[in-house]
C-alpha positions, 0 to 999 in steps of 0.5 A: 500500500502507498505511504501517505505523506500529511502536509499542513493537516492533509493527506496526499497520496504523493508528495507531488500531489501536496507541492501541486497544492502549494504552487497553486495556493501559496502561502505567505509565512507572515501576513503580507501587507499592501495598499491597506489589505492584509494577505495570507498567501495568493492563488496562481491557479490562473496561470494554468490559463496564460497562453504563449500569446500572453508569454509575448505579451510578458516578454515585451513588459519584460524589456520595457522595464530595462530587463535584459536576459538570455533566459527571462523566463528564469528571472525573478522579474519574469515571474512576478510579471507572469503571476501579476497577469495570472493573478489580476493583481499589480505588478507591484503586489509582487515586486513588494514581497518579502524576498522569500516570498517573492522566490516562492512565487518565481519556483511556482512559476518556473515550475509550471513553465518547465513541467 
């Protein structure tokens, strides 16, 4: 029988599984305050629905912002572009963060790009 791991009082069948929860469902350490609104985590569920049409998008607010990479898609500032779209929150909301945070963000987000 297949051991069940327990995460934050689930059960998952597979670690997998529960880290497929946590890129979805983020969860901040410490509440996270901006403009006025207290937030415990954010949801990137939506990035299940970016388009390569979007990645362009992204691409073009990624070099007007100045930002030069041969591998964008691996930078932090890639990925809070990418998570503002997906989220409808600003782009602000994510370069705010606290760094850990932040880099919780980019792995989720370079997570569902490469898988």
């Amino acid at each position: 029988m297949k051991e069940k791991e327990v995460t934050e009082n689930k059960v998952y069948e597979t670690m997998e599984d529960a880290n497929t929860d946590s890129i979805n469902n983020i969860k901040f350490k410490k509440p996270y305050v901006f403009e006025g609104e207290t937030y415990d985590g954010v949801n990137l569920s939506d990035i299940e629905n970016i388009s390569t049409k979007d990645l362009l998008e992204v691409d073009k607010i990624y070099t007007k912002l100045g930002y030069m990479s041969p591998t964008a898609e691996m930078t932090l500032a890639y990925a809070c572009i990418i998570a503002s779209r997906a989220t409808k929150k600003s782009l602000e909301f994510f370069t705010s963060l606290p760094a850990n945070e932040g880099m919780k963000v980019k792995t989720a987000v370079i997570n569902f790009l490469y898988n």
